[in-house]
MDAnalysis code that builds the backbone (N, CA, C; Angstrom):
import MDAnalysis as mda
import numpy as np

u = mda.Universe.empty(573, n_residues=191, atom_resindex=np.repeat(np.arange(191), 3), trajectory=True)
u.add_TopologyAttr("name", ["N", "CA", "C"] * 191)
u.add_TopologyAttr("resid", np.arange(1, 192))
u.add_TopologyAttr("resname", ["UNK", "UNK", "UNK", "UNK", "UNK", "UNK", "UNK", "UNK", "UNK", "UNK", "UNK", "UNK", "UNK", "UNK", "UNK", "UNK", "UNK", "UNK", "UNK", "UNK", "UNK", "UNK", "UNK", "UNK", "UNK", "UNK", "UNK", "UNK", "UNK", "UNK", "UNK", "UNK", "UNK", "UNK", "UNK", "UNK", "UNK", "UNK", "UNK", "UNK", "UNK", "UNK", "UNK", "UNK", "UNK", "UNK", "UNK", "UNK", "UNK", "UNK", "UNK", "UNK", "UNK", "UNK", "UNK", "UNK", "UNK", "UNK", "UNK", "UNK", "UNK", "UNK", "UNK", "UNK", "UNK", "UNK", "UNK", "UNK", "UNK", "UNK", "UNK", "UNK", "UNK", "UNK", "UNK", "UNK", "UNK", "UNK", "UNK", "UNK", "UNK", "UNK", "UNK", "UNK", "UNK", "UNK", "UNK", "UNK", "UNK", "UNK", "UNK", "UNK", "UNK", "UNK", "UNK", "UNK", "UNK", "UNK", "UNK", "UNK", "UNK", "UNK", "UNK", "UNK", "UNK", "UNK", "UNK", "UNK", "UNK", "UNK", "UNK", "UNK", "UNK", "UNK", "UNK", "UNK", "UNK", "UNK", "UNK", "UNK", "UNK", "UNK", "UNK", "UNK", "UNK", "UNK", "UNK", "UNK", "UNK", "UNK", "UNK", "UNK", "UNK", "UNK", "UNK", "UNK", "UNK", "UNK", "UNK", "UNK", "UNK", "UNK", "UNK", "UNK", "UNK", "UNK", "UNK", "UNK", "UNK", "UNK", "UNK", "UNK", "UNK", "UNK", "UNK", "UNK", "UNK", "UNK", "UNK", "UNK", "UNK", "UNK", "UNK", "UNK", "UNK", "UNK", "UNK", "UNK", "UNK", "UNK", "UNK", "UNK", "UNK", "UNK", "UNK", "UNK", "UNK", "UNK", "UNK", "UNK", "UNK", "UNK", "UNK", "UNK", "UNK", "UNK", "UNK", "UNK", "UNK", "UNK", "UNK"])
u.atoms.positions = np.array([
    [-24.575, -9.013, -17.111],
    [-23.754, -8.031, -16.432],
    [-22.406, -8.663, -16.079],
    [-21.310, -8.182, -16.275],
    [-19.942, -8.523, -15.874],
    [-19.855, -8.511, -14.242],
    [-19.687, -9.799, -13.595],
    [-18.986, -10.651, -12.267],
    [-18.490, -9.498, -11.921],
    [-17.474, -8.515, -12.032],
    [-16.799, -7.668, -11.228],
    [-17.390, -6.354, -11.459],
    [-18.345, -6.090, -12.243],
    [-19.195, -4.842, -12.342],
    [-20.498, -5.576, -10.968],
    [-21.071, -6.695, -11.281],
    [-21.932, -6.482, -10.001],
    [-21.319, -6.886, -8.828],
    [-20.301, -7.288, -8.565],
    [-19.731, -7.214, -7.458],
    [-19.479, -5.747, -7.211],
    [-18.837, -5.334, -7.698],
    [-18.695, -3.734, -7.084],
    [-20.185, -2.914, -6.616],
    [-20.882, -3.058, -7.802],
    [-21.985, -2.411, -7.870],
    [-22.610, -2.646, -6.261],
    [-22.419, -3.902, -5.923],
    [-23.208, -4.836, -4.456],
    [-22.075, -4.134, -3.298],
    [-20.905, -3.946, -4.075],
    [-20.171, -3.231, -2.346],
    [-20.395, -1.652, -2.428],
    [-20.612, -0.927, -3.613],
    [-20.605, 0.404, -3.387],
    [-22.119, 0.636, -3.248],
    [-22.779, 0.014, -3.182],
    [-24.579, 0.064, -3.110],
    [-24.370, 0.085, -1.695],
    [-23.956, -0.539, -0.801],
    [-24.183, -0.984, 0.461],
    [-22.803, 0.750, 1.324],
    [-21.857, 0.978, 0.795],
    [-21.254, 2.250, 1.462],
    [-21.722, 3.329, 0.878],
    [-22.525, 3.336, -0.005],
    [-23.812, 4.824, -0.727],
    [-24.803, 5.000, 0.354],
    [-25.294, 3.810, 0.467],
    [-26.157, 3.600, 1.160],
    [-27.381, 3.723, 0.597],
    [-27.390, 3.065, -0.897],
    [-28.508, 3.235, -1.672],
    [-29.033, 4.723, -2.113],
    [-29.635, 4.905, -2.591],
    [-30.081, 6.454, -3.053],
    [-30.203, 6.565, -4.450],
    [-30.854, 8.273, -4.803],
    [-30.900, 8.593, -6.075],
    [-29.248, 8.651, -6.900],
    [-28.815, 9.506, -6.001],
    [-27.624, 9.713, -6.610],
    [-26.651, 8.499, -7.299],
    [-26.652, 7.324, -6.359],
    [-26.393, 5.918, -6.603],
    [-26.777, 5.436, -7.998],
    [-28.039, 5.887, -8.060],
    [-28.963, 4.662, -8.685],
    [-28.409, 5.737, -10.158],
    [-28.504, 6.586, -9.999],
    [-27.887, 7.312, -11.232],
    [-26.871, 7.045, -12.037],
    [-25.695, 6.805, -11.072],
    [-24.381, 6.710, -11.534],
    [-24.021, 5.188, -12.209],
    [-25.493, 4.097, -11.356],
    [-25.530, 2.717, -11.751],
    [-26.155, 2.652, -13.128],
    [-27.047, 3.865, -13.596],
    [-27.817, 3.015, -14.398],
    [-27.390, 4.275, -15.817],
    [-26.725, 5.336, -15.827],
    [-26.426, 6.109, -16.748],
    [-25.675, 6.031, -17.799],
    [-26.025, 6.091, -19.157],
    [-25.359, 5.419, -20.121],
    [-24.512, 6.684, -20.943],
    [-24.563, 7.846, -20.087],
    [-23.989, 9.023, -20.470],
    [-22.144, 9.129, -20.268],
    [-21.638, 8.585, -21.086],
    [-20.017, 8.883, -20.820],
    [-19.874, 10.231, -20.133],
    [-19.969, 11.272, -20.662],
    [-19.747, 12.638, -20.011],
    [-19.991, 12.792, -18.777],
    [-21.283, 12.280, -18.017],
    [-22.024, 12.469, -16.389],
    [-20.821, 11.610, -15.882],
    [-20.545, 10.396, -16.662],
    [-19.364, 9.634, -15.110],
    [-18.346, 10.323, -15.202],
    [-17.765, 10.713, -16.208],
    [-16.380, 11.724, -16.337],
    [-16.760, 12.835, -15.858],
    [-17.673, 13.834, -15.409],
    [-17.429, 14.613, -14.775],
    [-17.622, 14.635, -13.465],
    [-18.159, 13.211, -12.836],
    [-18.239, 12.751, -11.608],
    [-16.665, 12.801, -11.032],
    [-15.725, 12.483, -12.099],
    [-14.071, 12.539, -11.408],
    [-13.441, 13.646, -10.973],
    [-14.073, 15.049, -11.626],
    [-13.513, 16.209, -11.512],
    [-14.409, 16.837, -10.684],
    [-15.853, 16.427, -10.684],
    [-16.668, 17.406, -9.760],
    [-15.742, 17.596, -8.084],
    [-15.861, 18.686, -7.694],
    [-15.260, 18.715, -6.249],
    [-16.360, 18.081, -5.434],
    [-15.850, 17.510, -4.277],
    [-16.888, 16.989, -3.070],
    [-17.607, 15.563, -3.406],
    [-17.371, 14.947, -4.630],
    [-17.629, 13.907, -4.678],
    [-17.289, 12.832, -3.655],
    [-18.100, 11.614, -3.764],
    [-17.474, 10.924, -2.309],
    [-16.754, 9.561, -3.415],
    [-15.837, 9.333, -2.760],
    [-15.203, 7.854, -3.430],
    [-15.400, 6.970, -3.731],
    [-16.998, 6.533, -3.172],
    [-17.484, 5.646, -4.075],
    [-18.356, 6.014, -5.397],
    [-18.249, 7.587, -5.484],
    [-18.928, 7.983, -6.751],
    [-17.576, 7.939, -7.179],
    [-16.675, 8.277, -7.156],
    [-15.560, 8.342, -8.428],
    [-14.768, 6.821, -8.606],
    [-15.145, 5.879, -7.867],
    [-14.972, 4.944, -8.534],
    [-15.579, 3.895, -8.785],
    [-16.920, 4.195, -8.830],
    [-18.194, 3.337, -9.791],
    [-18.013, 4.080, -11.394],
    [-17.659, 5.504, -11.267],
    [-18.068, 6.384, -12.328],
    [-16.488, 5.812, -13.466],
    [-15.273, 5.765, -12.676],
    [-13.982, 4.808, -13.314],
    [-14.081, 3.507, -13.763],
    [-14.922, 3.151, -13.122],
    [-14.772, 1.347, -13.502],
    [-15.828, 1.828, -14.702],
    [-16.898, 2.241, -14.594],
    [-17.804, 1.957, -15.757],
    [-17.229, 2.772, -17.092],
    [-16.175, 3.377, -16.941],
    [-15.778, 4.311, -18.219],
    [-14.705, 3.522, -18.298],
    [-13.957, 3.279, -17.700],
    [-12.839, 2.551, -17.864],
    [-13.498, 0.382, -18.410],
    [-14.616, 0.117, -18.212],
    [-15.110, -1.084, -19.145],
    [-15.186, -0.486, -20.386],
    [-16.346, 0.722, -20.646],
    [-16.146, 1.177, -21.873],
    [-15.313, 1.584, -22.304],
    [-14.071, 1.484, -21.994],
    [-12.737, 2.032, -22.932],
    [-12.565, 3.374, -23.335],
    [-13.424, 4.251, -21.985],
    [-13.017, 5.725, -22.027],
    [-11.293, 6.171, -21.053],
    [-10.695, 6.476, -22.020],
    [-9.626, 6.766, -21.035],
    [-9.592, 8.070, -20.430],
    [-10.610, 8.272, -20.174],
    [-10.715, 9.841, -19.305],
    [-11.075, 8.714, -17.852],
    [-10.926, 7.990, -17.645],
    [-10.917, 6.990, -16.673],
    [-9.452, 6.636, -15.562],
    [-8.244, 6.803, -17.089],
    [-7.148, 6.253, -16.668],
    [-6.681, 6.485, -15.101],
    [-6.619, 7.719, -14.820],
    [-5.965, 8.320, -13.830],
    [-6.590, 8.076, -12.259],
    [-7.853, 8.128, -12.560],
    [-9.125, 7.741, -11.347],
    [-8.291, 6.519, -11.074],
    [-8.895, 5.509, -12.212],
    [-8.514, 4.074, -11.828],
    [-6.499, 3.991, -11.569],
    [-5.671, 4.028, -12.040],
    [-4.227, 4.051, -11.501],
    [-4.587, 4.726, -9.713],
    [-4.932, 5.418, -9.213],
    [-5.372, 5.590, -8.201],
    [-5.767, 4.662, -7.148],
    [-7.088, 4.542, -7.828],
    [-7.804, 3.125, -7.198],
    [-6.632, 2.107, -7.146],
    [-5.789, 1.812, -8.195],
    [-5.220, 0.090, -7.889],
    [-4.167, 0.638, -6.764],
    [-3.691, 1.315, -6.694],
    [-2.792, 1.659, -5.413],
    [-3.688, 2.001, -4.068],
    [-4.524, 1.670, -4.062],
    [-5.457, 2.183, -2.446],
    [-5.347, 1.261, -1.788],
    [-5.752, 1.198, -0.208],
    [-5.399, 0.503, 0.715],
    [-6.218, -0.377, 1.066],
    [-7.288, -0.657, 0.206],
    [-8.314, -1.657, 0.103],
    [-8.333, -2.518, -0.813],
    [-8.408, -3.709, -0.777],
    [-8.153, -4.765, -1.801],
    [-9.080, -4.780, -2.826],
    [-10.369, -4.712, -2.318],
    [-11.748, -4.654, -3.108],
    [-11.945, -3.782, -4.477],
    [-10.924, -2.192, -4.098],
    [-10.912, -1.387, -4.782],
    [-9.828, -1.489, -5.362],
    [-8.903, -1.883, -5.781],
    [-7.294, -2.229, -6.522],
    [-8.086, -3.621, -7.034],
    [-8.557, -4.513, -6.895],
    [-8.899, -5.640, -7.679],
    [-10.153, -5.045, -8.267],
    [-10.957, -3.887, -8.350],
    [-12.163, -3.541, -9.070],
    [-10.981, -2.670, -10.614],
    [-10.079, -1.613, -10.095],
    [-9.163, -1.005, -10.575],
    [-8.571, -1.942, -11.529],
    [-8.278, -2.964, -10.907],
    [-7.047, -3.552, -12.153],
    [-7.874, -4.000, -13.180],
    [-9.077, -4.614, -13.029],
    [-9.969, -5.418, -13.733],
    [-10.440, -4.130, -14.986],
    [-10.471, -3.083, -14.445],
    [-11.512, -2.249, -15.237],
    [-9.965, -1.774, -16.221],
    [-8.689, -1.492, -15.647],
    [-7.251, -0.973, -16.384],
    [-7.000, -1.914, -17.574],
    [-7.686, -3.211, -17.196],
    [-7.083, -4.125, -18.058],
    [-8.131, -4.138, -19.440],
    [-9.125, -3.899, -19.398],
    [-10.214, -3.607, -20.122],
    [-10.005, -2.176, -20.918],
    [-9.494, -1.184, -20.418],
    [-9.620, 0.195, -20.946],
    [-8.658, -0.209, -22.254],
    [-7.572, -0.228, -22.010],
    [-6.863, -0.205, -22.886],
    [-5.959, 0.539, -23.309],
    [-5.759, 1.391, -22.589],
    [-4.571, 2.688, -22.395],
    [-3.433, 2.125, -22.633],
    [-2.452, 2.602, -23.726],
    [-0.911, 2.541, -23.733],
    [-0.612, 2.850, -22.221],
    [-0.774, 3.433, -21.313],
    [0.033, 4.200, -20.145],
    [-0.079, 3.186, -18.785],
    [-0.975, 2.058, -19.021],
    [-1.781, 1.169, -18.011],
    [-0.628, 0.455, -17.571],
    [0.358, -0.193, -18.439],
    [1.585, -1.368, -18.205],
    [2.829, -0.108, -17.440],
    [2.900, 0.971, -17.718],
    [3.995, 1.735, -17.569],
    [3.495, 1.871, -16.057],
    [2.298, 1.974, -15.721],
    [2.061, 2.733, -14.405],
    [1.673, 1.317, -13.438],
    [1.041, 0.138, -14.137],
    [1.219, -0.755, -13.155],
    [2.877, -1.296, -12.582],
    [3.413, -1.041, -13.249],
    [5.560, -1.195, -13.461],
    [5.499, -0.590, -12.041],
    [5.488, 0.802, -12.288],
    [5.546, 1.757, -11.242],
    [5.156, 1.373, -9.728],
    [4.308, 0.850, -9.916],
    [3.372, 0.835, -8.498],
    [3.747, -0.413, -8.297],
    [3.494, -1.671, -8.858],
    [4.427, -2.633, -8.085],
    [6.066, -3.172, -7.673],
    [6.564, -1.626, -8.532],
    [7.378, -1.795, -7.950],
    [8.341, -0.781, -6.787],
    [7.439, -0.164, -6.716],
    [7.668, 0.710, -5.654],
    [7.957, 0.393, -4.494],
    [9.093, 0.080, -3.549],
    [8.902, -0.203, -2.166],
    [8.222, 0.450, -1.181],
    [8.430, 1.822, -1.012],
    [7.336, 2.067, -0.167],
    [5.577, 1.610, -0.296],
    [5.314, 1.472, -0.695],
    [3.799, 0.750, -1.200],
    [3.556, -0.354, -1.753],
    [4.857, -0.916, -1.030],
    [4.804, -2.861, -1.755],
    [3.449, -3.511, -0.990],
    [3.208, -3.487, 0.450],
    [1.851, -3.344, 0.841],
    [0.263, -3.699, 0.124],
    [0.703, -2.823, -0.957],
    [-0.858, -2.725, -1.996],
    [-0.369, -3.037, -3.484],
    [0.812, -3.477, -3.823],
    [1.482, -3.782, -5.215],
    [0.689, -5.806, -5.863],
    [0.468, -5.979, -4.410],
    [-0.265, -7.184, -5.278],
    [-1.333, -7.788, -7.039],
    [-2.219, -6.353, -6.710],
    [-2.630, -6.197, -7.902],
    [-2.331, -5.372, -9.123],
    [-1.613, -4.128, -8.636],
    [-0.395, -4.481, -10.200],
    [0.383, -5.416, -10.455],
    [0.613, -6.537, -9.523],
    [1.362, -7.467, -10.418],
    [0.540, -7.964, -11.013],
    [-0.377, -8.656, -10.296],
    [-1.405, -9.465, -11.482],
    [-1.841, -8.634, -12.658],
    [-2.168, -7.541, -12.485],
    [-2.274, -6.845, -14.040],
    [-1.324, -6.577, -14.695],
    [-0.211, -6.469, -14.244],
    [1.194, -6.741, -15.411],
    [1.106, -8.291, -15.951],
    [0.545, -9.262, -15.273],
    [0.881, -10.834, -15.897],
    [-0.170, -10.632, -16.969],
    [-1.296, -10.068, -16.455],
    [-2.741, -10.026, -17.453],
    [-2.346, -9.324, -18.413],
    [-1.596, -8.104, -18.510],
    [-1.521, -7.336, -19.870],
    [-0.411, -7.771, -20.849],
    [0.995, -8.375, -19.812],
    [1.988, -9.047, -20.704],
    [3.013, -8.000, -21.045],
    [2.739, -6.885, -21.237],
    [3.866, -5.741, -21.846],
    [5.047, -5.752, -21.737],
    [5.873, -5.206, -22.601],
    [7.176, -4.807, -21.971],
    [7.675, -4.922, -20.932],
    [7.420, -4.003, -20.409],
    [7.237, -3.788, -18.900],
    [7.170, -4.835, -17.572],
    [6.438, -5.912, -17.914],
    [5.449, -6.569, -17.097],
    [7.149, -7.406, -16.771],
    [7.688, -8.400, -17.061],
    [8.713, -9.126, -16.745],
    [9.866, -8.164, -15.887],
    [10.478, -7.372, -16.650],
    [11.630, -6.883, -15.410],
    [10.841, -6.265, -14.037],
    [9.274, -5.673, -14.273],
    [9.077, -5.134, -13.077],
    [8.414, -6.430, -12.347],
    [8.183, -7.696, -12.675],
    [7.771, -8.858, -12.070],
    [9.268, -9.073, -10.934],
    [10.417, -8.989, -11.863],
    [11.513, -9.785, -11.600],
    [12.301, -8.865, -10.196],
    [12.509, -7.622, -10.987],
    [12.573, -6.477, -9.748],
    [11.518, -6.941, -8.446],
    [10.667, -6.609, -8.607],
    [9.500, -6.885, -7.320],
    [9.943, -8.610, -6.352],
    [9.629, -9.553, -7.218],
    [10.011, -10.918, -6.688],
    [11.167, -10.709, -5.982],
    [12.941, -10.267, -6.740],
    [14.168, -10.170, -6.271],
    [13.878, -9.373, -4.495],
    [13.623, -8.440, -4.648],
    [13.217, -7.944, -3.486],
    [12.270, -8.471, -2.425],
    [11.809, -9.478, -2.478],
    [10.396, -10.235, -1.273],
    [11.404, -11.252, -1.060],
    [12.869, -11.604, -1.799],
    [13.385, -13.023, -1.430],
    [14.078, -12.740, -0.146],
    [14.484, -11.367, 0.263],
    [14.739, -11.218, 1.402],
    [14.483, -12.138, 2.909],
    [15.232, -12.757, 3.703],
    [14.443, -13.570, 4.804],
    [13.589, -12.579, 5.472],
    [12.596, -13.150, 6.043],
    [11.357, -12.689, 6.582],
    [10.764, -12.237, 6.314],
    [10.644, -11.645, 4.731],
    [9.764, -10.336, 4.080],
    [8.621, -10.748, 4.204],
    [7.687, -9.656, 5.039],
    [5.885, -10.364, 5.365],
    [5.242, -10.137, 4.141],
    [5.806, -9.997, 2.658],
    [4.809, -9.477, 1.562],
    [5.267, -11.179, 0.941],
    [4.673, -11.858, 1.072],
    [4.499, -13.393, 0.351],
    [3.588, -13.455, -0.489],
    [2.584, -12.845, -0.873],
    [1.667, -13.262, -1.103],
    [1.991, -11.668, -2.895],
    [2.443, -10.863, -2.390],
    [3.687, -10.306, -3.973],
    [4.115, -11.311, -4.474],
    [4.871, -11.958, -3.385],
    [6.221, -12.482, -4.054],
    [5.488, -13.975, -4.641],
    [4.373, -14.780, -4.173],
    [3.747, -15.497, -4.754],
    [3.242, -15.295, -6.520],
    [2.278, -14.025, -6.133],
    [1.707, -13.503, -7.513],
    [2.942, -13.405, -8.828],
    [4.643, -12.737, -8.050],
    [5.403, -12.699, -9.031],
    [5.709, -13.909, -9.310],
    [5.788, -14.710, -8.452],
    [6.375, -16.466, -9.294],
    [5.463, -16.723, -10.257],
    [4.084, -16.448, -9.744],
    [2.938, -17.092, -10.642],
    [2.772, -16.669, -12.215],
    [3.050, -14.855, -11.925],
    [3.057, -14.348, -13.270],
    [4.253, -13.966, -13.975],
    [5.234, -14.806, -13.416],
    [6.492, -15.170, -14.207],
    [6.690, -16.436, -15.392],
    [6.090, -17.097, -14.396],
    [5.417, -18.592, -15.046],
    [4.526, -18.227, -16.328],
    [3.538, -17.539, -15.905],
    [2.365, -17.379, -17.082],
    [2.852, -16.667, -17.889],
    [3.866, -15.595, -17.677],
    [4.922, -15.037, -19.288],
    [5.660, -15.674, -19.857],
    [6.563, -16.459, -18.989],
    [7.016, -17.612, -19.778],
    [8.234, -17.142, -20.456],
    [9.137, -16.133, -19.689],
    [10.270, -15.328, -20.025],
    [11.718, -16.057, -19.545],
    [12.290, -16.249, -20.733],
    [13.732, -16.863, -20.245],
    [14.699, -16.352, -18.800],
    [14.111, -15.396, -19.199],
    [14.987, -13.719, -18.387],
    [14.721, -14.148, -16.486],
    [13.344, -14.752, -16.813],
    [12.621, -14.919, -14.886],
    [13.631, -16.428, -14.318],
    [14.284, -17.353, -14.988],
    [14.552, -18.502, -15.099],
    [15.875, -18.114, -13.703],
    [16.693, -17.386, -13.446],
    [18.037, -17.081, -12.020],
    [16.924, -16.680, -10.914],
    [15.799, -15.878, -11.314],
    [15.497, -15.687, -9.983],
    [14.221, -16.478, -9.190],
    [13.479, -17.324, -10.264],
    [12.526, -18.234, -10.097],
    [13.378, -19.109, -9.616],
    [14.763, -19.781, -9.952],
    [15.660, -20.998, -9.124],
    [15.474, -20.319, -7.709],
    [16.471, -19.275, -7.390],
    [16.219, -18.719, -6.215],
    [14.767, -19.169, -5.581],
    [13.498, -18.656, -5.802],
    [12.617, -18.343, -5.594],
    [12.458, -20.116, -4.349],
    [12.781, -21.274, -5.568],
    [12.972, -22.290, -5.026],
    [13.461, -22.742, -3.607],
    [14.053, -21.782, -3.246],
    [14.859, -21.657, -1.873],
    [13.554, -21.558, -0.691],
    [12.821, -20.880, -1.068],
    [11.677, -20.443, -0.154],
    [10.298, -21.290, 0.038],
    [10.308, -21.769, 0.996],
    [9.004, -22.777, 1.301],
    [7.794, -22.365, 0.715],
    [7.374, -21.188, 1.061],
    [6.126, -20.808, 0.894],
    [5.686, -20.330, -0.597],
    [7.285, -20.389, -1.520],
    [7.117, -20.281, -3.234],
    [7.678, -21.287, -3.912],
    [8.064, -22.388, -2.891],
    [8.301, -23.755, -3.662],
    [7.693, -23.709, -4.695],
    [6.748, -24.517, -4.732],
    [5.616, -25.438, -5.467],
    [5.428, -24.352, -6.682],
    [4.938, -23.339, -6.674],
    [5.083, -22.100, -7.520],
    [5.820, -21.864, -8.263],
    [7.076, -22.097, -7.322],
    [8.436, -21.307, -8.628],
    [8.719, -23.037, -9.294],
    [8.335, -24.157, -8.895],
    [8.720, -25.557, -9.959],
    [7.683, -25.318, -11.043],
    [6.152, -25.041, -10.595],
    [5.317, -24.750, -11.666],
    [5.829, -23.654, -12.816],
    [6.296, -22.511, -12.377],
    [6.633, -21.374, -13.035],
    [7.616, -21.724, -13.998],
    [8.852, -22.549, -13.361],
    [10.479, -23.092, -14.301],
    [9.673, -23.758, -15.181],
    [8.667, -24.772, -14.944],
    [8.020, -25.915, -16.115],
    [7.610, -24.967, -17.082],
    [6.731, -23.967, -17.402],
    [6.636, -23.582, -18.140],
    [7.625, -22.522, -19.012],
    [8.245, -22.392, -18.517],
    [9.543, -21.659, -19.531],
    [10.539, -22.813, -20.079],
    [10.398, -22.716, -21.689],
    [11.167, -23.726, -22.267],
    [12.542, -23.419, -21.743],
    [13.070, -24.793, -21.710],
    [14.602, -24.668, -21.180],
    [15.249, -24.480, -20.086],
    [14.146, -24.472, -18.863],
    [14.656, -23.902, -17.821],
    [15.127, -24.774, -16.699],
    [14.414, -25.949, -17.479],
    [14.403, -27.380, -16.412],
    [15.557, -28.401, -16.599],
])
């Protein structure tokens, strides 16, 4: 069984509170029953996103929209179950909409794990909305460090000439030192 399928499985078992209905949605190999778990009305949220992650591993993109959801929620558990399962589906639309969401200021808050799934997928996309997002946390005092960490980190792991003005910057900041020297080392030329 996939590490982040029974991890979830172990946190949404425990807010179900166990049951038939549960044990259904855990053990059903019916694509159609979890996809219509997303549209049924009155569903509770941990049925629509056990029923996303498991369609969204199998690479149903009748998943997409559930999960883009999930990675923007205000729970970490559920945006790191989300990104894991986005990165697996395989949707053209996954890099465009993680862009979106981490770089959104009002909801910089919960943008942590679209960044990491922009470093994981690599796209287009993934570098200017890394670079956008980072430029903005260099602000003094910005309490989102731990963005602006993930963007040094997955600036580094793209390895984009383009990240090389604002990773120097980045240098300025104690708490993305060490990060943004790791990040410059790996981009040829930057050192």
């Amino acid at each position: 069984m996939d590490e982040e399928l029974r991890t979830l499985t172990e946190r949404l078992r425990r807010e179900a509170g166990g049951g038939p209905a549960y044990e259904r949605l855990v053990t059903t190999e019916d694509p159609d029953a979890l996809a219509a778990v997303l549209t049924e009305p009155g569903r509770p949220l941990w049925a629509r996103e056990l029923a996303a992650f498991r369609l969204g591993l199998a690479g149903d993109r009748r998943a997409f929209e559930s999960l883009v959801l999930l990675l923007n929620h205000r729970d970490p558990p559920r945006c790191a179950s989300a990104a894991h399962a986005l990165a697996r589906l395989g949707d053209p639309r996954t890099a465009r909409a993680a862009a979106a969401l981490a770089t959104n200021e009002l909801r910089v808050a919960y943008a942590l794990h679209p960044v990491r799934l922009l470093t994981a997928l690599g796209g287009p996309e993934a570098v200017p909305a890394l670079l956008t997002t980072l430029h903005r946390r260099l602000r003094p005092h910005d309490p989102y460090r731990r963005v602006a960490l993930a963007c040094v980190e997955g600036l580094g792991v793209l390895g984009d000439p383009r990240a090389v003005p604002v990773l120097r910057e980045a240098l300025a900041h104690p708490a993305l030192a060490e990060a943004a020297v790791r990040a410059l080392e790996r981009i040829p030329g930057a050192r």
